[in-house]
N, C-alpha and C positions, 0 to 999 in steps of 0.2 A: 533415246527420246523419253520422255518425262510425263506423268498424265500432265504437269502443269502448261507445257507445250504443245498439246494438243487443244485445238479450238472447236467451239461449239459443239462439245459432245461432251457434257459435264455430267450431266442425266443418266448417260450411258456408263460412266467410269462410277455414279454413285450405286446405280443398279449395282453391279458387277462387286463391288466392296459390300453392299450388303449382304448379296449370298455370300462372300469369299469367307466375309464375319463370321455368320452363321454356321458354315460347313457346308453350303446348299451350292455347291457349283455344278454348273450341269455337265453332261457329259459329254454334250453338243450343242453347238450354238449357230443358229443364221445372222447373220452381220447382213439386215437388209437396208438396201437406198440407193439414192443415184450412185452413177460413174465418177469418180473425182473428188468426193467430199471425205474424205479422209477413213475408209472402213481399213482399209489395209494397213496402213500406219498405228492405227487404232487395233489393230487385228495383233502386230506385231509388237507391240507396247504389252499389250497381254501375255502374249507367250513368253518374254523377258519375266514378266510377273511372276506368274508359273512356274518358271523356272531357277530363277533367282536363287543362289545361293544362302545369300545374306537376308532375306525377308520372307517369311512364313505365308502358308495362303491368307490369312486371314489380314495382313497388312495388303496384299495385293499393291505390294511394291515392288520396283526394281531399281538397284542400288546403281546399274548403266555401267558396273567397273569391276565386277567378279569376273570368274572366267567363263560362267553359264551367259551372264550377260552379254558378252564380247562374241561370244561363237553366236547367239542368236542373231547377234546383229548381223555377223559376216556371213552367219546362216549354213556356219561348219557345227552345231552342236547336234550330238550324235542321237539328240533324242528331241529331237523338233526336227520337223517336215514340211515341205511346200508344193502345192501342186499347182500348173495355169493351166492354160492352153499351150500346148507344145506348136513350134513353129511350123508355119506353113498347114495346122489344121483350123476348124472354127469350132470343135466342141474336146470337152476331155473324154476320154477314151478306156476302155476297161484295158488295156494293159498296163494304163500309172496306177490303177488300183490292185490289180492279181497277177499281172507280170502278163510276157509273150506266151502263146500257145504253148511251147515247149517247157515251160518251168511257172505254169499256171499256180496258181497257189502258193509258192516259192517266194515270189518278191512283188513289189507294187505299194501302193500305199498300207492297203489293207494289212495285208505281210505285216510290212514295219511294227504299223500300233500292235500287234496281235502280241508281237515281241517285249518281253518285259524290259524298263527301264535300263540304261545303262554309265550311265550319270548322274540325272538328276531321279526327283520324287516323281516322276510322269515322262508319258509318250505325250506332245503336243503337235498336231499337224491343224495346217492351214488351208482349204480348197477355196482357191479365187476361181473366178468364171463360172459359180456354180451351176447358174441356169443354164451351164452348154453341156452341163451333162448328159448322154445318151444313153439309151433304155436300156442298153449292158452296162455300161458305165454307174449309171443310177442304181442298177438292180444288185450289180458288186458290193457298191456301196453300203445299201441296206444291209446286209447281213450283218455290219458291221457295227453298222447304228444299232438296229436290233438286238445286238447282242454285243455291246458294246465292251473291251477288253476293260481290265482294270488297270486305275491308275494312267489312264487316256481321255485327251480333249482334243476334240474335233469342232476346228470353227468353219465354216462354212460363207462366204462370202457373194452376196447376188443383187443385183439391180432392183429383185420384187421377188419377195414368198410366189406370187401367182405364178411365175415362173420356175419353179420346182414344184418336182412330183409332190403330190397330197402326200405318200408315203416319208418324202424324203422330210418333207416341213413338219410333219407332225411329231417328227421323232427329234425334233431342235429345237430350245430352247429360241423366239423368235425375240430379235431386237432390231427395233426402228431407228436408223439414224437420218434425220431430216439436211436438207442442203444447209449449208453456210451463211452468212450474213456475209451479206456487201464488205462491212467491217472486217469480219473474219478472213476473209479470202484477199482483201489489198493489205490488211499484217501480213500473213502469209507469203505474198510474193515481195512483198517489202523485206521479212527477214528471211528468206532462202535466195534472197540476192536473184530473183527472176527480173524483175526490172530498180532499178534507184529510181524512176521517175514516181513521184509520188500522183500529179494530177493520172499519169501514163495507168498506175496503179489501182486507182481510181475509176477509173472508166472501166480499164478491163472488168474491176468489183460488181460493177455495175450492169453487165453485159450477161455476166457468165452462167448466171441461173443457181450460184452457189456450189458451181463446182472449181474449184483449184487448176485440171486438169483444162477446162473450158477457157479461164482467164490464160493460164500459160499460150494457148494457141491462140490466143483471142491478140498475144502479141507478138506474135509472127507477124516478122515485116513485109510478107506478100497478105494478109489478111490486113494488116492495115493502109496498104497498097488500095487494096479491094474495095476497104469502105471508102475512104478519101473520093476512088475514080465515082462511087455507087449515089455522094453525098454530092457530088458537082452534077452530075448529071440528073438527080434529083430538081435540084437548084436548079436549072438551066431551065430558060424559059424562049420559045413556047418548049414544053417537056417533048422528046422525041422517046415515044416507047417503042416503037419496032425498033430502033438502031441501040437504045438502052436494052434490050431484051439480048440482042445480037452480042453485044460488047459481053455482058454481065455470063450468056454462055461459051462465050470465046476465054474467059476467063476462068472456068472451071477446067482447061487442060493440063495449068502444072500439079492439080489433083492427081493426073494420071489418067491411068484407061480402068485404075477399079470403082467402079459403082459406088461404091459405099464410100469412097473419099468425095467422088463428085457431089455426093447427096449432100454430106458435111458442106461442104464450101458454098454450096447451093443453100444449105439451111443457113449459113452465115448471113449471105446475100439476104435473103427475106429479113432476119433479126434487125440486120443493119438499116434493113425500110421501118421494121417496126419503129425502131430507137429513133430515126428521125424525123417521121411523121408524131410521135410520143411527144418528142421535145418542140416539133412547132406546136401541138397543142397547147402543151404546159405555156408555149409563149403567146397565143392568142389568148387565152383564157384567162391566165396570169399577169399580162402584159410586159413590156419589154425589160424587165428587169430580173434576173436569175440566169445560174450557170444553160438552161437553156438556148437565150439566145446568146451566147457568148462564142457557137460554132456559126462562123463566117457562113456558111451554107443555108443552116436552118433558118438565118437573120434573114440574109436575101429570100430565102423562100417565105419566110413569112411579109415582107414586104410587098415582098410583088400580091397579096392576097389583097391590096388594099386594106381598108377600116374592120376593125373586128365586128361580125355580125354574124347569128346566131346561128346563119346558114351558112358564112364559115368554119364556124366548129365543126359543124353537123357533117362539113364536108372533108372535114381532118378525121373526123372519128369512122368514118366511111371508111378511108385512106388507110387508117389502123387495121379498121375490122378486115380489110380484103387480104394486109398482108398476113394479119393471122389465121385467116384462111386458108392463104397459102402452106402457111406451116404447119397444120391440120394434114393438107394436102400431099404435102410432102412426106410426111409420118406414114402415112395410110400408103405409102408405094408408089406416091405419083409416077410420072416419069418425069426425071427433071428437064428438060429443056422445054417443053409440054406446057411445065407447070410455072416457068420462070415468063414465058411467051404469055400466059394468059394473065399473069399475074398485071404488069407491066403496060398490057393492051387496057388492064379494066383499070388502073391506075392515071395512066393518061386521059382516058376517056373519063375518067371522073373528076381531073384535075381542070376537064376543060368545060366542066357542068354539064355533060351528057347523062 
């Protein structure tokens, strides 16, 4: 992969050339921002850089065809490193850093960097899931940062600085990378062959918040199952909100029985009220011309509204405000079924001018 192939993070690839120019590369870097928006691909683009054969650090290029490059990619090169979350835990663990109790010091990340080069100009390792670091975990690591080996980069990869130790961010080099453009994220599943439909692409772009990984899920055919049923029953007039609330958590079971998927399908379900309460607004406010009302649903639901008047809007913008309350709600730990019930009751009840 190419910086020319990477999207929306042009700022970040000119940062990085200008220390690379200078000599001034750090010796650690935080890669912070959402879930999805391309830090890791971005993360790995670099380390080819780095390491690169054919291109010096001050080009901060990579040729994508030497043999440094081809083992980064396949992620057999004997002097770049990758750490996650290992399976079946939720934070990284002080043995991927210093090894097992019995050979403590001996191997683990830390180990590796400590170890001088043995291919290329540098040791290069990569830590995704930073913020799951734990306080042995974290505190291994510092010594490292701290005292950091030569001829070693450590990048660092997390949702939010806020989310790592003061200790761990002050010793990183801090770079912001912001979500996506709509644009950016429907190229992207246009040319990685996620979907051929371009309107299909489109929408997801438009849905996802700027994250890649958000649009791919956003087109799973039980999640567009999900909006479809969310968008009729929406429509459907007079609105039945207890049996809408009922359907809508009958449907968060092929999530499973873990928590943390229900809540995702749960926070779908609300976006998916934002996005069509959003677009009858755009279509009373607007009036009937725009990709708005072009979804059979929102049309009918805007019809049944009668004549546009002021206390119309007033009562779509209400419609808005509650489900992004819900979503508010949800973040803060609702419990979902709780939160989809009251959602749903204050919904109908506002739809019927209570």
């Amino acid at each position: 992969m190419a910086w020319n192939t990477i999207l929306g993070h042009a700022s970040q690839v000119e940062r990085l050339r200008t220390s690379a120019r200078s000599g001034r590369l750090a010796h650690a870097y935080a890669f912070l921002g959402p879930s999805g928006i391309g830090k890791r691909f971005f993360a790995l683009e670099l380390a080819r850089c780095l390491l690169c054969e054919k291109h010096s650090d001050a080009d901060l290029e990579a040729c994508g065809l030497c043999p440094a490059c081809r083992q980064v990619t396949a992620g057999t090169h004997p002097d770049f490193f990758t750490v996650g979350v290992i399976d079946e835990k939720r934070e990284l663990v002080i043995k991927q850093f210093i090894g097992e109790k019995e050979t403590r010091g001996k191997e683990g990340l830390c180990h590796d960097l400590s170890l001088k080069p043995m291919s290329g100009r540098r040791r290069v390792a990569i830590i995704d899931d930073a913020e799951t670091l734990n306080d042995e975990s974290a505190n291994a690591l510092l010594q490292t940062l701290e005292e950091p080996p030569p001829n070693s980069i450590l990048i660092l990869i997390a949702t939010s600085g806020d989310l790592l130790l003061p200790t761990i961010r002050s010793r990183c080099q801090q770079i912001a990378f912001q979500p996506l453009s709509a644009e950016n994220v429907r190229e992207l599943l246009l040319r990685e062959e996620i979907t051929e439909d371009t309107r299909e692409a489109a929408h997801a772009a438009a849905l996802c918040g700027g994250s890649l990984d958000a649009a791919r899920r956003l087109l799973d055919p039980a999640l567009r199952t999900l909006r479809e049923e969310l968008y009729n029953r929406l429509a459907e007039r007079p609105f039945k909100s207890a049996q809408t609330a009922a359907r809508m958590i009958e449907c968060l079971e092929p999530a499973g029985a873990a928590k943390a998927s229900q809540r995702e399908y749960a926070g779908w379900i609300i976006r998916y009220g934002i996005e069509f309460f959003r677009r009858a607004l755009l279509a009373v406010a607007g009036g009937a011309a725009g990709p708005h009302i072009e979804v059979p649903q929102v049309r009918s639901f805007v019809e049944s509204l009668g004549p546009s008047t002021v206390e119309t809007i007033d009562r779509i913008v209400e419609l808005v405000e509650r489900c992004l309350t819900a979503d508010m709600q949800l973040d803060a730990n609702a419990t979902v079924p709780l939160c989809l019930e009251a959602l749903f009751d204050d919904l109908g009840r506002t739809m019927r001018g209570g």
